[in-house]
C-alpha positions in Angstrom: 66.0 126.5 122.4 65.1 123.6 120.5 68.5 121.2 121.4 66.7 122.1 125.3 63.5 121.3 124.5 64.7 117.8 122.4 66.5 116.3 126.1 63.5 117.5 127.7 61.4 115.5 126.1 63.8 112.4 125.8 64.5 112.5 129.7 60.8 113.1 130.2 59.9 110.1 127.6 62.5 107.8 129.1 61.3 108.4 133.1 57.8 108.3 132.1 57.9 104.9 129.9 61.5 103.2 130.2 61.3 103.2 126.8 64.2 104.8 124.4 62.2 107.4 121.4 63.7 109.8 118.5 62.8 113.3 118.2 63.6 115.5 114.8 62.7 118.7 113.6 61.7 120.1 110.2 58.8 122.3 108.9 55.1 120.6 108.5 54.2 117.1 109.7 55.0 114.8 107.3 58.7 116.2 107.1 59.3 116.4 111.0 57.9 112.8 110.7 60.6 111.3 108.7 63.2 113.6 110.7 62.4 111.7 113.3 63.0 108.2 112.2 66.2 109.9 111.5 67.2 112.0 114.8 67.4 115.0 112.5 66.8 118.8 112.9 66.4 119.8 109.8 66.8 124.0 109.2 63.4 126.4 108.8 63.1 126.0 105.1 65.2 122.9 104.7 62.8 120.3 104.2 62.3 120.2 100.6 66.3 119.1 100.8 66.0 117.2 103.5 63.7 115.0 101.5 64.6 115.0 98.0 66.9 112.4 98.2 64.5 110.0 100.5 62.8 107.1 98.6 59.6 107.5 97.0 58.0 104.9 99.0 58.1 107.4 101.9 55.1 108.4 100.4 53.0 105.7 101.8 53.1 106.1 105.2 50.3 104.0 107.5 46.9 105.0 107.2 47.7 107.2 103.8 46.9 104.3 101.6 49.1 105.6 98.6 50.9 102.2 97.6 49.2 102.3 94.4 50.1 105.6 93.6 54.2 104.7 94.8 53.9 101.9 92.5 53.2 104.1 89.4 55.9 106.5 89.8 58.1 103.6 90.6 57.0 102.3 87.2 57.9 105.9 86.1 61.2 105.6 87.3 60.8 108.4 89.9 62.4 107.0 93.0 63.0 109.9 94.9 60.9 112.0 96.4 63.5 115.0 95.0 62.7 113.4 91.2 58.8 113.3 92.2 59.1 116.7 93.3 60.7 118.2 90.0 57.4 117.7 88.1 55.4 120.8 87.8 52.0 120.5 89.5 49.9 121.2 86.7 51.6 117.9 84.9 50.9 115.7 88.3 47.1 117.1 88.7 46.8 116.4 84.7 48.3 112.8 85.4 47.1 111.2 88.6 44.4 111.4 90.9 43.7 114.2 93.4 46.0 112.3 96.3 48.8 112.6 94.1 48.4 116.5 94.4 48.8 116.3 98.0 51.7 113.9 97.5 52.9 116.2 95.5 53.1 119.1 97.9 54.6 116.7 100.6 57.4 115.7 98.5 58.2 119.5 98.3 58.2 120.1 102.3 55.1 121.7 101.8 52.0 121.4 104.5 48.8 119.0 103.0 46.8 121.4 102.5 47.7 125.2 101.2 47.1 127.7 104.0 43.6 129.6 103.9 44.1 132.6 102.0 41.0 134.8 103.2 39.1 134.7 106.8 35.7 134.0 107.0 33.4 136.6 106.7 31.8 137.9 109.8 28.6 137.8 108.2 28.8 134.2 108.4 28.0 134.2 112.4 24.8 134.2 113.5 23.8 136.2 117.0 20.3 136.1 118.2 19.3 138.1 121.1 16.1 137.5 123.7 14.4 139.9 125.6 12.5 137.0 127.6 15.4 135.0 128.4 15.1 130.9 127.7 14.5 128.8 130.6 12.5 126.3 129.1 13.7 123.4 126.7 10.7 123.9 124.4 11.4 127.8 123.8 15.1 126.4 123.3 13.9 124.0 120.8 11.8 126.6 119.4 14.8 129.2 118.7 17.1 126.5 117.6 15.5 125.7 114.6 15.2 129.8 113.5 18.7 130.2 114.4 19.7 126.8 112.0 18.2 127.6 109.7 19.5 131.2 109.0 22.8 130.3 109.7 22.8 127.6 107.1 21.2 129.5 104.9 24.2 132.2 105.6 26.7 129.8 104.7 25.2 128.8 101.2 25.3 132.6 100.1 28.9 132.3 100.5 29.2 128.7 98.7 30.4 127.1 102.0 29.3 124.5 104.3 30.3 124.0 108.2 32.1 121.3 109.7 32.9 122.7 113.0 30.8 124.7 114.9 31.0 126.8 118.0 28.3 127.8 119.8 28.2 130.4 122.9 25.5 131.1 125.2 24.9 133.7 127.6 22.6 134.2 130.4 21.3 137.5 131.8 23.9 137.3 135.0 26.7 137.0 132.5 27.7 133.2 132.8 29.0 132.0 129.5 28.7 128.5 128.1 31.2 127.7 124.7 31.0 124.2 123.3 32.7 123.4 120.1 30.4 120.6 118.2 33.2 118.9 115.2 31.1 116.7 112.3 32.7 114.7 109.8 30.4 115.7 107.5 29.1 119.6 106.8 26.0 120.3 108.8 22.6 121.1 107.6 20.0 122.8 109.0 18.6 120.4 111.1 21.6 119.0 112.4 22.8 122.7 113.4 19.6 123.5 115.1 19.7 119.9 117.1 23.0 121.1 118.7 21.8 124.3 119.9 18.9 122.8 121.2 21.5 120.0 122.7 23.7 122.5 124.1 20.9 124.8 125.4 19.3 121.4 126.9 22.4 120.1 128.7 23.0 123.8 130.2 19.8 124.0 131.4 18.8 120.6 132.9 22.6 120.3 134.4 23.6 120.2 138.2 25.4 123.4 137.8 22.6 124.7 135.2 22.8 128.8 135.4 21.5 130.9 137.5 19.3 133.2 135.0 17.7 132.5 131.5 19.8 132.8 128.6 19.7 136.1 126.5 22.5 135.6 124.0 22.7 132.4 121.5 25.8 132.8 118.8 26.8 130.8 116.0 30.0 131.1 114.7 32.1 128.5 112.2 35.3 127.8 113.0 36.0 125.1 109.8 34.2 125.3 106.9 34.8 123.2 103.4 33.2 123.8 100.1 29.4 124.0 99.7 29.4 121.2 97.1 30.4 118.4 100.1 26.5 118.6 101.0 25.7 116.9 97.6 24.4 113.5 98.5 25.1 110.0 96.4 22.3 108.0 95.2 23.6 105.2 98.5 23.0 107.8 101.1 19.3 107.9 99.9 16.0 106.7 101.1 14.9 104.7 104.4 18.4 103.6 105.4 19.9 106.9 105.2 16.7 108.1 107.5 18.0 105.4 110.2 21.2 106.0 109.7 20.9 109.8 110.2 18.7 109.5 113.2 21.2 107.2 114.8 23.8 110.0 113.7 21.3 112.4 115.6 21.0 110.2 118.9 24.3 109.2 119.0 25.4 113.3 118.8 22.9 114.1 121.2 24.3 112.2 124.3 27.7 113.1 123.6 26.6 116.4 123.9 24.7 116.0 127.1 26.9 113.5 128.5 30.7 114.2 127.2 32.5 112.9 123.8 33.5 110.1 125.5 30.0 109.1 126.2 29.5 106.5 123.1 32.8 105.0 121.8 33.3 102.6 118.8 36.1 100.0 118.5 38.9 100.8 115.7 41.6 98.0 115.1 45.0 98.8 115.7 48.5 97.3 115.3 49.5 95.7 118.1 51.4 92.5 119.9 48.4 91.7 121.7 45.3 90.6 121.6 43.4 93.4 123.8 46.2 95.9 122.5 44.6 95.4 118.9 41.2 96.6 119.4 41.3 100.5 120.4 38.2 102.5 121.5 37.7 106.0 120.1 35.1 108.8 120.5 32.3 108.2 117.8 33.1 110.7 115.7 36.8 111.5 116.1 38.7 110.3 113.0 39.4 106.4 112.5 43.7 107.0 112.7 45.1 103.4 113.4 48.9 102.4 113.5 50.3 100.1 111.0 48.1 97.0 111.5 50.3 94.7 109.0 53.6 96.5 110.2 55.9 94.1 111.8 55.5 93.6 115.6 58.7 91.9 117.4 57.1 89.3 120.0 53.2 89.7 118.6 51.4 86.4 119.0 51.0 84.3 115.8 47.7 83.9 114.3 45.0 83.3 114.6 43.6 85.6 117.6 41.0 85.0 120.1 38.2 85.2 119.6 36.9 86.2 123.0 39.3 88.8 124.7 38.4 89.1 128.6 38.0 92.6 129.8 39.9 91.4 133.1 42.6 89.1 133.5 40.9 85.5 134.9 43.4 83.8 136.9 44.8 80.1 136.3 47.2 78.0 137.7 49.1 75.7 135.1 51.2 72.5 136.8 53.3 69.7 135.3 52.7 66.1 135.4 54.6 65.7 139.1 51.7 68.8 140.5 54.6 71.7 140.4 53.6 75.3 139.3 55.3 75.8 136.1 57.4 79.1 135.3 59.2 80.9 132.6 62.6 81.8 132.1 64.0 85.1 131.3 65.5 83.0 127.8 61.6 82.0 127.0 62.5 78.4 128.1 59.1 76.9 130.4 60.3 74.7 133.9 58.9 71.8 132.9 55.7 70.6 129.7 52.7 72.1 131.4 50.2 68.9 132.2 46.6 70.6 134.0 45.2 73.7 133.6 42.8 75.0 136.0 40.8 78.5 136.0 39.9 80.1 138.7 37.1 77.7 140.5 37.1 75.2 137.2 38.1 71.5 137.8 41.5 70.8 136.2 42.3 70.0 133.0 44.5 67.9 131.1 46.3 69.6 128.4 46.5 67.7 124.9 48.6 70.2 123.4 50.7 73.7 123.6 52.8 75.9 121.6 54.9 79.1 122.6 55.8 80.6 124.9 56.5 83.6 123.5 58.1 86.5 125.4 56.2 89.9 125.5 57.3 93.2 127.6 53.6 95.2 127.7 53.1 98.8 128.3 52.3 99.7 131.7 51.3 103.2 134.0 54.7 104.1 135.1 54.1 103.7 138.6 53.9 100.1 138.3 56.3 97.7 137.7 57.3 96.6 133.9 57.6 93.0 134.0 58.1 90.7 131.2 55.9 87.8 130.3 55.5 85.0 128.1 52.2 84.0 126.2 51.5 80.3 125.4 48.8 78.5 123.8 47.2 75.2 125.3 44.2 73.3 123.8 42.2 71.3 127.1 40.5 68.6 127.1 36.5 68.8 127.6 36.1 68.6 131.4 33.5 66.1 133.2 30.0 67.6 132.4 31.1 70.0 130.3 28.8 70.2 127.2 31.5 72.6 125.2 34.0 69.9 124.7 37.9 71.0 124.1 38.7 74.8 124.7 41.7 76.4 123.1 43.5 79.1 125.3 45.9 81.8 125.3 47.4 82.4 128.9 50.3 84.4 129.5 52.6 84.1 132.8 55.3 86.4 134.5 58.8 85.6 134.0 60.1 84.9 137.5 60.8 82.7 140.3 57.1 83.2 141.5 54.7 82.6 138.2 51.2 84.1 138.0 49.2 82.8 134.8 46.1 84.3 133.8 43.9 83.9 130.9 44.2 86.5 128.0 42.1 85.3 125.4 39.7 81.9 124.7 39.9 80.8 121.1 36.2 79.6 119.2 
């Protein structure tokens, strides 16, 4: 079943991008990941052998941040993950830091984080039932700070704070409504009863709002962490933390009336390019980037633009006898590119170039994976032109027939 499902995924892989991967099997995340730098299927139960005799700097994998910790136990003289492994837990947690305990349980082909050993308490969710239905947003508001509050104060009876929430509405003709609200940090009060009210306000103001007033509002935690992760430090205090958490607040509330997607913020990422580098992610989903200092065959030198265009502008490059110059499939240019001209711009002359460099970028595949080549001019100030020199990257299809465009423009 699982040899099937492996040349599935290749062949599916391979049609869908042209691009060769490795699959490999083992129990929990971190162990499957090394399997499949490896192409291995490693047995149910197998992974602690599987990576005892790894290297130790397995460990720090991108976006773990654990080369500190990998340069102590190579100090040690634990270069194995097996030899990390060996020590008993209560010596590591007595030694290192709490990310060494995690470590720890990785090195032994065990999950992050230990499995949860009881279920929540039904107690915990909150029901309230209406016999005037809600139609209004005010009698929403109204009911969502009750309902926040008590289930808050549920929680903190049980030593336990909330970090994903579901909440389920239910109007008097039956239609249902379930939105799952995820925070990255555990919800108060207020911040519960603003999603109700949200949620409740979305419904209700929305082209396909219901049909009947709601008469069923539920609260239920689906994630919950320990109560103490409400304790505030002495930096998350006073008016900045007020503007900070009513940002929070305004920035929650239109994803939930508009879609997570609604606000985004930029994370950078690893990358050859210059747009490829700079990744938009739903406000609060967690910051996970590739390897940003990780080696990138065909990436373009430092520095970067400065100014990335969000389309490509269009420019034609020529040598000094007027010809369009073009770019082998060897990286070689047809002749030293003379004028540069964008779009409706006069021409320019160009006092100096570097590159190309050949680059093979990820496309939808129904279009056509073409290589191109990125080079870097610096232009002379053009007549009128109070900016002076200008510093480009452009980047041109490798063909008989070249297209240049402008990819980035340099301060």
């Amino acid at each position: 079943m699982e040899d099937a499902l492996v040349e599935l995924l290749l062949d599916e892989v391979a049609a869908r991008t042209g691009v060769e991967c490795q699959i490999g099997i083992a129990d929990g995340l971190f162990a499957a990941v090394l399997a499949a730098r490896r192409s291995a299927v490693v047995e149910p139960g197998g992974a602690a052998g599987f990576l005892a005799p790894l290297s130790i700097t397995e460990l720090d994998q991108p976006g773990d941040d654990r080369g500190e910790l990998v340069g102590v136990l190579q100090r040690l003289g634990l270069r194995t993950l097996g030899a990390f492994a060996a020590l008993a837990e209560r010596d590591v947690a007595g030694r290192f830091p709490q990310d060494a305990i995690l470590a720890h349980r990785l090195a032994r082909g065990l999950s992050q984080r230990p499995p949860l050993r009881r279920r929540l308490p039904p107690e915990l969710t909150v029901t309230e039932e209406f016999e005037t239905p809600l139609e209004r947003i005010d009698e929403a508001a109204f009911v969502a700070k009750t309902l926040g509050e008590r289930f808050v104060t549920g929680l903190a009876r049980h030593g336990v704070a909330c970090t994903r929430l579901s909440i389920v509405a239910v109007t008097e003709a039956g239609q249902q409504r379930v939105r799952v609200w995820r925070s990255a940090e555990p919800l108060t009060a207020r911040a519960t009863a603003d999603r109700v009210r949200w949620q409740c306000e979305g419904w209700l103001t929305a082209r396909d709002s219901p049909t009947a007033g709601i008469v069923r509002l539920r609260l239920e935690p689906e994630e919950v962490v320990g109560g103490q992760a409400l304790q505030l430090q002495l930096g998350a205090m006073g008016r900045d933390a007020d503007a900070a958490d009513r940002a929070r607040r305004a920035v929650v509330r239109i994803q939930g009336v508009l879609g997570p997607d609604a606000v985004l913020r930029p994370l950078l990422d690893g990358g050859r390019g210059p747009a490829e580098r700079v990744r938009l992610i739903p406000w609060d989903e967690p910051r996970a980037a590739t390897a940003i200092d990780a080696p990138w065959p065909g990436g373009l030198p430092a520095p970067s633009p400065a100014t990335v265009p969000q389309r490509r502008v269009p420019a034609v490059v020529r040598d000094h006898g007027g010809n369009v110059v073009g770019c082998t499939q060897r990286g070689d240019l047809s002749a030293p590119p003379a004028v540069v001209a964008i779009e409706s711009e006069s021409p320019r002359t160009v006092l100096g170039w570097a590159g190309p460099w050949l680059h093979t970028p990820p496309l939808p595949p129904s279009d056509e994976r073409r290589t191109v080549a990125r080079l870097q001019v610096v232009l002379a100030a053009g007549q009128d032109d109070e900016e002076g020199e200008r510093a480009l990257l452009l980047t041109v299809t490798v063909g008989p027939e070249p297209q240049w465009t402008v990819e980035g423009v340099y301060d």
